[in-house]
Each structure stands twice: as structure tokens, then as C-alpha cells.
N, C-alpha and C positions, 0 to 999 in steps of 0.2 A: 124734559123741561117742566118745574112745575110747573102751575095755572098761574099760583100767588105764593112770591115770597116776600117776607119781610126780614128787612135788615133793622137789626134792633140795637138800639143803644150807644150806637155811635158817634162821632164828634161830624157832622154832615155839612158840608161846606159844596152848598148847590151850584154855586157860580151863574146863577141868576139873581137878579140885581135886588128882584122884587122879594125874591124868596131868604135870602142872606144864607147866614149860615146859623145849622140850629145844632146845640148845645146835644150830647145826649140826646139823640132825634130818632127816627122813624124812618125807612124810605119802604115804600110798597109798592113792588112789581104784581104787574097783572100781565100774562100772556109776554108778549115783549114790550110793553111799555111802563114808562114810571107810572104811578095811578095819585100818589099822595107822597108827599114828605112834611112830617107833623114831627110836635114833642113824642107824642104815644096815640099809636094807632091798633086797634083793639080790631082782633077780624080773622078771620079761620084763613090761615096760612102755614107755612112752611116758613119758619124762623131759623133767622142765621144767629146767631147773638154778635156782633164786633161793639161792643161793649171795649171802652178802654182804646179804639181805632180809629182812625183816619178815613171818613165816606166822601169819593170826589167823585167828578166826573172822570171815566176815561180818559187817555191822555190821547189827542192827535198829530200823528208824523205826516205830514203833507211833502212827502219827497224824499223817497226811500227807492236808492236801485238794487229790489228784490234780489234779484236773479244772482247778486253777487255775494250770496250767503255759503256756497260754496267755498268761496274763494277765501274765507275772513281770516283777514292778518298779514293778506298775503302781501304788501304794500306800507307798511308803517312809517316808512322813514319820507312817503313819497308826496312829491310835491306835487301840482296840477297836473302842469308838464308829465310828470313822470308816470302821472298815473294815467295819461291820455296813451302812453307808451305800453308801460305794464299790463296795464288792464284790457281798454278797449282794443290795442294793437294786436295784445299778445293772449291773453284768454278769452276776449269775447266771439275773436272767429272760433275758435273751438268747439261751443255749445253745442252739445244737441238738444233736445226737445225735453229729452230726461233732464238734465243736465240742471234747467229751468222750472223746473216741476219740481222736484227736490230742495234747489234752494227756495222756491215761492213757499214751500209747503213748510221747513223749517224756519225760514226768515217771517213767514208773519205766524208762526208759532213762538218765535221770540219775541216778537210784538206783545204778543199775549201776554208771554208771561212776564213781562215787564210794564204790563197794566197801558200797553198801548192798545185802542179797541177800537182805533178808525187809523188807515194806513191811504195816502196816496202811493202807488207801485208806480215808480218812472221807469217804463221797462223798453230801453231802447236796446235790445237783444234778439228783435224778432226776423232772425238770418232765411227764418223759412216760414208758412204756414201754419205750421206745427207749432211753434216756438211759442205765440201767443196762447195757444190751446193749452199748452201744455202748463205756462205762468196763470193761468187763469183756473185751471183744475187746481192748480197747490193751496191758490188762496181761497175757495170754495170749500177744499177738505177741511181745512184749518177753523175755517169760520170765523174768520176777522170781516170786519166791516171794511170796504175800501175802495177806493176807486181806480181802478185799473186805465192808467194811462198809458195807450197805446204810443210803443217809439218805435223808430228808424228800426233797422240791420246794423250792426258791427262787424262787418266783414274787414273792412280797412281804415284806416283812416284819411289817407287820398280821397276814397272813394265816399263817405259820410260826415266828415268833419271839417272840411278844409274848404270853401265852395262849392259844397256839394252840388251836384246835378239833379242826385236822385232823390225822388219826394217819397213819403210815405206811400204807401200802396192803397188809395183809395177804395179799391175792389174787396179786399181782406177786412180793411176796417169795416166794412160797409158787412161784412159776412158775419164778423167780431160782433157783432151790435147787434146782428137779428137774432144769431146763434145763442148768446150769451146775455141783452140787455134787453130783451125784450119789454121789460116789466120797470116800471122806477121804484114799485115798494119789495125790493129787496136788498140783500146785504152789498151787491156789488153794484156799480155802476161806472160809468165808462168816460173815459177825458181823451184827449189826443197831446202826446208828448212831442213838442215841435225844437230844433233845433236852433231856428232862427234865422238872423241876419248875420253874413261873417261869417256863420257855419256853415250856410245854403246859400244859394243865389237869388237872385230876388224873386225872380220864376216861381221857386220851387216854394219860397215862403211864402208867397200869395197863395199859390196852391195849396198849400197846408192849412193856411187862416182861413180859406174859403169852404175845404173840404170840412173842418171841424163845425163852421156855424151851418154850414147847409144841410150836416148831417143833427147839430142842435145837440152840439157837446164840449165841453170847457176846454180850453187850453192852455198848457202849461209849458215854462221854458227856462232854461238857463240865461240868465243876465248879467253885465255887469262885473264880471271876478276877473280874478289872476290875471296874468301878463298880458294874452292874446285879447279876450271879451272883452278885459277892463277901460280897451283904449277903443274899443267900437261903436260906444254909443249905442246899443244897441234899441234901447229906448226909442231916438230919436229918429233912428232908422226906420223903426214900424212906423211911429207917426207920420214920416216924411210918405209912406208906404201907404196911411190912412188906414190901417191893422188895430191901432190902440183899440179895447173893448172892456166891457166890467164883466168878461168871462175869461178872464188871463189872468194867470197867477205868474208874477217872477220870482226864478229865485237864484238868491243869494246877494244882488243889488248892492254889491259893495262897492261900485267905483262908479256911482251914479252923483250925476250934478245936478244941483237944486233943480235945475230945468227937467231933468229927467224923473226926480222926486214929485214934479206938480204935473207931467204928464199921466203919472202912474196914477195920483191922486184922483185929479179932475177927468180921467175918463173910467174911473171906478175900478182899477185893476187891485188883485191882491198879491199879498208876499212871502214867500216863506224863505226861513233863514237859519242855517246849517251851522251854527257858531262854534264848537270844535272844529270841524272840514276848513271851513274857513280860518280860523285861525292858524292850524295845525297846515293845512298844503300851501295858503300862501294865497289863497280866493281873495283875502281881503280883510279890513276890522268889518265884524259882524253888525250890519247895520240897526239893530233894535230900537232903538231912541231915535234916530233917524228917521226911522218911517213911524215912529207916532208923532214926531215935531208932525211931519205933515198931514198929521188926520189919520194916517191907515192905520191897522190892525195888524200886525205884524205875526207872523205864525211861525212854531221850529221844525224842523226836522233834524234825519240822522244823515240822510246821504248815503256813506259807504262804509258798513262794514267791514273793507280791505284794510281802513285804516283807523277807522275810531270805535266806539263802543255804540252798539244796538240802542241804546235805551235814553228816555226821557228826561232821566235825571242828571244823566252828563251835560244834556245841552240845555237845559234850566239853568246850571251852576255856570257852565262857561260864560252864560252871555250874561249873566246877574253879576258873576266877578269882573270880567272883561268891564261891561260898562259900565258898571261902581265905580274901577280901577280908572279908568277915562273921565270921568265926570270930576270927582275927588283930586286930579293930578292938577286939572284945570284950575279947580279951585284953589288948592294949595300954590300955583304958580302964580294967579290973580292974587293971593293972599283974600279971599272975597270966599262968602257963606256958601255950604254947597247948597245947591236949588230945593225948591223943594221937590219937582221931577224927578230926581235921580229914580230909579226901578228900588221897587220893591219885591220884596217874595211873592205877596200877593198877586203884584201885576206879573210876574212868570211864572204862576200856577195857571192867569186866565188865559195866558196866551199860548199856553200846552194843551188846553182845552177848547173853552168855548172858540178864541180865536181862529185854534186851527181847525175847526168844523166849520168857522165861516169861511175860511181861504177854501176848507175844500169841497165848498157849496152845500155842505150838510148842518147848517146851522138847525135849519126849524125840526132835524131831527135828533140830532146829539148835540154832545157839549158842555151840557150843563144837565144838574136834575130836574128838569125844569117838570112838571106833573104834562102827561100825554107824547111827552118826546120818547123813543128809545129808551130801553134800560141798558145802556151801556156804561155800567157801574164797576168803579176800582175800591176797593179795600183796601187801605194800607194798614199794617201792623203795626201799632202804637203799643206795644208790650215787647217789642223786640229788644237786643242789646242795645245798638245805637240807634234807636227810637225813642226810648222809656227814660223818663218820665215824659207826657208830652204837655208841655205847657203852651205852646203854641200853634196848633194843629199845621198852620200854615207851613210854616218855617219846618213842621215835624215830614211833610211831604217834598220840600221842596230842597231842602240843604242837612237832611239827615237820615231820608230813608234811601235805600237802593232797591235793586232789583227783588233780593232776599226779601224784603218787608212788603211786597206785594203782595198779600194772602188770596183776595177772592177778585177773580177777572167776571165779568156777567154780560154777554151783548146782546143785545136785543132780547133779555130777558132768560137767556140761556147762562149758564153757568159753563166757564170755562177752565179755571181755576181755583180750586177750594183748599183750606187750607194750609197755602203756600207751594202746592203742587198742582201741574198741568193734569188736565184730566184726560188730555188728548194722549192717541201712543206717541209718545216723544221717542222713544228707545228704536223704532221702527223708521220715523224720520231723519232721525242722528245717524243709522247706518246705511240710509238712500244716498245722505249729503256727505257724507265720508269717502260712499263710495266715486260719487261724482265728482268730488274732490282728487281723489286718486287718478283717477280717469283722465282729469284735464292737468295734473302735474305730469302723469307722465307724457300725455300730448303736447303740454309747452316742452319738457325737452327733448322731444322726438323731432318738434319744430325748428330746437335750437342746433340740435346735429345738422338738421339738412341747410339750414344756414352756414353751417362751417367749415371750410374750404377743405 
């Protein structure tokens, strides 16, 4: 890592309020943090030139299940249902500890190079002790910034999803945290992935809200969607439970009633929201505008690679079209003006970024270019085919570049992608995840023989 580099000449769009966005700008890293973002800064450094490019913050995925990078594609056609079936039923008992370590290690190396440089990991796969050791070495090797959300076992579905009995294993988490979390000024840090109300028993949920605040670590949860959550109230459940807290992130919150929207509000929780998954399995309309009507911040993710695409740019588009396409329908059926609310590019640029560093409690250190925060800096390439000419940097990040025009990934002041190639060995990781891949297709049909009469 150099000491000091300078990104020179770029279109730099800080997503701090104060600092705007500057023209052909300046951004200087020192060690891992930003140190200045000027016109022109003049100073013995290591210059990049993206002259002619797109300077943003990193993008943040606040709910991403790693582990299932293995598996990708393997699910496209598949609804919620199905994939509660497919997936957790039928490849998640499978795992082993390899299994999880190869996809954590290739899955937030696609992070990277899709200029995602802060990951929530929803990693409810940990069938054994090993399991979590193992998700947690892939995303250390990789060196993505993220927070490692500890989940359940996948052994059945009976047995984990359906009123469950069984809690997370306090004793593990509690070994997880000393092992690995020692320290708060590092790349990784630790959440508790809870199932809920509906999914668990009320037992087991208190158990879990209790275990995560006594240990002094966020909580996150599935809310709200598809056929089964959607009619649960889940919301109101916790409150009735006295669980509500501003260290809870829900997500997906598609079948939430105002009352549930001003629960989530007024006891400070945050959101994050999957709008391909959700539109594409059948969770729900992707609630965006929804949860700004009520004040929140509204954050995205990817969810699962079994069935949509890795990357930032798919779930920008989807829920900028979706809720254009909603807003616009309204108004042409009123025959009445569209609002002036409707989303813009802008506001789902800030809510890939700064927003989702605040759902995943890392505002004051990413998110934006803010001077003394992290350098967790994306380049996009403003010279590419369908990039060029950029006349509107915004719009040039948000509805016209993809994964290809990502040139330079930087986290914490490290350089992980330089121009438009991973610097990590990807060729080594691609043939772990292959192989793991292999491993558990021929394991589901070894599992499907012994099923057949």
C-alpha cells in the first residue's frame, strides 16, 4: 500500500452534503484514510490519473448470503417458496467448512470488483463451528470491508425455519467475537443474523435480541415479504415482545403497514432492500419511497446470487425503474402532475453508498469522501463504450455503467483493483468455487437417489 495517493482529475462526486461534488477534482489518500478532496492538490504522492472518470464512494451491499456463491444460478426461475426448498432444504445441509470459505472468498471478491467495498455477510450456514471460521477467513483473505453477520444452521427446515426451537448458539458467538472481533478499528466487524418471530418461537427470539445486545452487537433480520412473513406482522410482533431497538436493521419490509413503518421509524431501526429478489421471487414491491415517506434511509442489497446478479448496478436500476414506473402510473391514472419526490439518479447513488454505511453502522467511517473517513474509493470509467461521452456523471454511474467500467476498487486506502482488473488471484479462487460447486451438485444428487424409491 502506498503511504499517499492521489486520484487526479476526475469528475468526484463526494456524497457529503457539505463537500458536493467537484468538477475535475483531487482526492488524497494518506495510509487508509481520505486526507483532502480539492480542485488541485499539489504534494509528493503516487498519482493515478482518472482524468475523464467517475470518483465515488464505494458502493454498500447491507445483505448479501455469501456462502451461496457457490451455488450461482443455480435457482433462476425460483420463487421464495422455492427457494426456501432448493436452497436452504437441499444445498445448505450439504456444506462443509470448505464449501463456505471458497464461496465467502470468491463472493466478496465479486464485491470488489464490482466496486462494492463494504458487504453485510447474512451468513446463516453455520451447520458446525468450523462453518463460521471458515466464512470469516474468505472475507479477511479478500479484504473487503464487512460486517459479518452471524446466522442459524441450515440443516432442515423443520428444524430452523418453521417455529424454530433452536437459538443461535450463544457459546460460539461469544468465541466468534473474541477470536476474530477483538479490536473495532478493523476491516471486519460482527452483527447477529436473527430469524425472528414466525420463524422461531418467542423463546428463542428473546434469546437472540438478548444475546446480541448483552454481547453489544447489531441485529439484523428478514421482515415482512412473500406469502408466509408477509402476513406475520413481524414488526409488531417484536414490539408486542418490547425487541424494537435503533440496532436493527429489516430487510426487505415489503408487506409492512403504516403502523409497522412508524414502529420501525420511531424506535430508530434501519432498512435494507433487495429490489430485484424482491421483485423477481415474489417478496414483494420493493419498498424505497416508502420508507423515505417515513423519514428512514433506506439502504440495497443483492441477497442471492442463485438467482440475480452480484452487483450494484442491477439494484440501482431496478428500484429507480420499478418506482418511477409506480409513481408515473399513479399520476397518469389521477391525470394529476408527477410529484416532485419521485427518485432520482442522485438519490440512488446516495442510497448505495452513504445510506448503506449507515444501515450497516459504518457511517462515521465510509460512505462518502468525506476528509478523515476511510478511503474506500471506486473509479468508474468514463471513457468506456457505454460510458463515453459523460455528460452527466451521475446518471454516467448509475444507469450506464456496469461491472466492466469499474476501473480502480481502494479500501481502506489499499488498492484492490487497478485498471479494470482484480489484483487478487481470482484464477485460484474461481477454481476453489468450482470445485465446491462440483462437490455439492454431485452431493444434491446422491441425496436425490437416496430419496427415490
Amino acid at each position: 500500500m502506498a503511504d499517499r495517493i492521489v486520484l487526479r482529475g476526475g469528475y468526484v462526486i463526494t456524497m457529503d452534503p457539505e463537500l458536493g461534488d467537484v468538477p475535475g477534482g483531487d482526492v488524497l489518500i494518506e495510509g487508509d484514510r481520505i486526507a483532502q478532496v480539492a480542485p488541485k492538490i499539489e504534494t509528493d504522492a503516487e498519482v493515478i490519473d482518472v482524468s475523464g472518470d467517475v470518483v465515488i464512494p464505494g458502493f454498500v451491499d447491507t445483505h448479501r448470503h455469501t456462502w451461496e456463491a457457490a451455488i450461482r444460478g443455480c435457482a433462476p426461475d425460483a420463487t421464495l417458496d422455492d427457494y426456501f426448498v432448493e436452497v436452504l432444504d437441499t444445498f445448505a445441509p450439504l456444506y462443509r467448512p470448505d464449501d463456505v470459505y471458497a464461496s465467502n472468498l470468491a463472493g466478496a471478491l465479486e464485491c470488489i470488483n464490482a466496486g462494492i467495498t463494504t458487504l453485510v455477510d447474512w451468513s446463516h450456514i453455520n451447520n458446525t463451528p468450523e462453518h463460521p471460521d471458515a466464512a470469516i477467513r474468505g472475507l479477511q483473505e479478500a479484504g473487503i470491508r464487512a460486517v459479518y453477520a452471524y446466522g442459524s444452521a441450515n440443516l432442515s427446515l423443520s428444524d430452523y425455519w418453521f417455529e424454530s426451537k433452536i437459538a443461535i448458539p450463544r457459546q460460539d458467538v461469544e468465541r466468534v467475537k473474541k477470536t476474530y472481533f477483538s479490536s473495532e478499528d478493523q476491516l471486519l466487524t460482527l452483527a447477529l443474523a436473527t430469524r425472528g418471530p414466525g420463524f422461531c418461537v418467542d423463546d428463542v427470539v428473546r434469546e437472540e435480541w438478548r444475546m446480541a445486545r448483552e454481547l453489544g452487537i447489531p441485529i439484523t433480520v428478514h421482515v415482512g415479504m412473500g406469502r408466509l412473513a408477509g402476513r406475520w406482522n413481524m414488526v409488531k410482533l417484536l414490539d408486542n415482545l418490547g425487541l424494537l431497538g435503533s440496532d436493527t436493521t429489516y430487510i426487505h419490509c415489503c408487506y409492512f403497514s403504516d403502523e409497522e413503518w412508524r414502529l420501525v421509524a420511531d424506535s430508530g431501526g434501519t432498512v435494507s432492500i433487495a429490489p430485484q429478489v424482491e421483485m423477481q421471487m415474489g417478496h414483494g414491491w420493493p419498498p424505497v419511497a416508502k420508507a423515505i415517506e417515513f423519514g428512514l434511509r433506506p439502504s440495497l442489497s443483492i441477497d442471492v446470487v442463485t438467482t440475480v446478479p452480484g452487483d450494484m448496478f442491477t439494484q440501482m436500476r431496478c428500484s429507480f425503474a420499478g418506482e418511477r414506473y409506480r409513481v408515473n402510473a399513479a399520476a397518469w391514472e389521477s391525470n394529476t402532475p408527477v410529484p416532485d419526490t419521485i427518485l432520482t439518479a442522485r438519490d440512488m447513488l446516495r442510497i448505495a453508498t452513504i445510506n448503506g454505511a449507515h444501515v450497516a453502522g459504518l457511517e462515521q467511517r465510509t460512505g462518502s469522501l468525506t476528509p478523515g473517513k476511510q478511503a474506500d474509493v471506486v473509479v468508474i470509467d468514463g471513457t468506456g463504450v457505454a460510458t463515453a461521452p459523460v455528460i452527466d456523471p451521475v446518471a454516467t454511474v448509475v444507469l450506464c455503467a456496469d461491472t466492466s467500467n469499474v476501473d480502480t476498487v481502494i479500501i481502506g486506502g489499499k488498492v484492490h483493483k487497478r485498471d479494470g482488473k482484480l489484483l487478487a488471484d481470482w484464477e485460484s479462487a474461481r477454481r476453489r468455487v468450482e470445485a465446491s460447486r462440483d462437490y455439492l451438485l454431485q452431493a444434491r444428487e446422491a441425496k436425490r437417489r437416496q430419496r427415490t424409491p
